[in-house]
N, C-alpha and C positions, 0 to 999 in steps of 0.2 A: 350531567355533562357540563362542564365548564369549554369556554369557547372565548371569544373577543369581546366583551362585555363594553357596552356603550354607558355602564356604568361608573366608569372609573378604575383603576388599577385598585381601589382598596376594597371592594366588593367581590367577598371570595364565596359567593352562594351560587348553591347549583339554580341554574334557568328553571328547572321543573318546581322551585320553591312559590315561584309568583306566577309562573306559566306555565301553558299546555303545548303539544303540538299542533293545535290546529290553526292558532295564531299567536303573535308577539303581544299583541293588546293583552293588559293583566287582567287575566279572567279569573284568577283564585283572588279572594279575600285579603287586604291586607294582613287578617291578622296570621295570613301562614307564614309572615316572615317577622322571626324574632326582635323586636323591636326592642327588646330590652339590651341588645348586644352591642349599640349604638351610644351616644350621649344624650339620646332623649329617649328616656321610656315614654312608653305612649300611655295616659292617664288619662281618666274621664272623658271631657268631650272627644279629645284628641285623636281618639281611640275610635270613632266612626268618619274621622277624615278622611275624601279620598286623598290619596299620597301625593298626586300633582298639586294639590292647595300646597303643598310645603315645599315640595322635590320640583319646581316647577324646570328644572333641567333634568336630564336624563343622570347627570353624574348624583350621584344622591350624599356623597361628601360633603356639597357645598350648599348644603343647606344648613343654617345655624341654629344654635338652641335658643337664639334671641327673640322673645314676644315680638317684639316690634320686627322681626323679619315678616313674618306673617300679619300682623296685627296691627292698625292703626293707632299709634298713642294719640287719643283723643283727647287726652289731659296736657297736652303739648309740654312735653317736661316738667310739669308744673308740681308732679308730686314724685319725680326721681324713676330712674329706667328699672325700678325692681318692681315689675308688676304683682311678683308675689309677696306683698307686702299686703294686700290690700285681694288679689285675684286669685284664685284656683280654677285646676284645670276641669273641676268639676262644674264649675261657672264663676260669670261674672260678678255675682251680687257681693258689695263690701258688706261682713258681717262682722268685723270685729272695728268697727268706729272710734269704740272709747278704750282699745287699747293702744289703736294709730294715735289717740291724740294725746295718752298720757305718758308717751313715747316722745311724742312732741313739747311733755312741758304743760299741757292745757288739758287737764282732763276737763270732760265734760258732764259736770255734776252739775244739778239744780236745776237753774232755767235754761243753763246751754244742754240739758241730755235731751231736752224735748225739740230742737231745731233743726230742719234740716241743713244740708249742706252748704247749702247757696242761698242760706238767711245769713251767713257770716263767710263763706267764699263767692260773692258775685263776679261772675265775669259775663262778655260776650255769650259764651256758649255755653254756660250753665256747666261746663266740664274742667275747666281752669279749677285747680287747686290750692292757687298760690297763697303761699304761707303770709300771712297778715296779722303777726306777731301775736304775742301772750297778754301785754299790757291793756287794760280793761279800752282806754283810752283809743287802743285802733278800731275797736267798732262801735264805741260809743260814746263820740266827738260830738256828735249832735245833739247828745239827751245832757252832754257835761256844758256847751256852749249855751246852752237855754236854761240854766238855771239859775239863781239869785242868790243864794249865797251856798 
């Protein structure tokens, strides 16, 4: 039964998809509604969200496929708005480091594979990414000024 939907005029799903008769509160699972027929398939974690974490209106159009609608950039722009560079929706952990960096210009062979992050990106909050160029010189000013010849 389709009816006046507080959804939006672009949500042409029957009410019995997400709910029952005995109230409006979504008492079915997300996953009875195709989520794939949208601009965001729903992958990995995303996939045990309740729906108001994203759809925090009832129009469900106007929620974006943008990380940061949801998601705090912690990294404060420091390393560019495509979280999937670096992020999956499976989780957060960066696993491909030394192909970000040889992407960058600096691969990380030798004695930079064994460092972490934030022995050569220091900030405030340990989460700053900001790029501090290729040349041997920006992070080792201090070992090049103390030497004698």
């Amino acid at each position: 039964m389709q009816g006046q939907s507080p959804h939006g005029e672009g949500l042409k799903t029957d009410c019995s998809v997400c709910h029952d008769p005995s109230g409006w509160m979504p008492l079915k699972k997300a996953s009875a509604f195709n989520h794939d027929s949208t601009n965001f398939a729903l992958e990995g974690t995303h996939v045990s969200v309740d729906c108001k974490s994203c759809h925090q209106s009832l129009v469900f159009s106007e929620a974006t496929n943008q990380c940061n609608a949801c998601h705090t950039d912690v990294h404060e722009m420091s390393v560019g708005n495509d979280c999937s560079r670096c992020h999956t929706p499976q989780s957060w952990i960066v696993d491909k480091l030394p192909e970000l960096h040889e992407e960058g210009g600096f691969a990380l062979i030798g004695a930079h594979s064994g460092l972490s992050c934030n022995d050569c990106h220091r900030s405030e909050t340990n989460l700053r990414f900001d790029r501090i160029g290729n040349d041997c010189i920006s992070c080792h000013r201090t070992d090049f000024a103390s030497t004698s010849n």
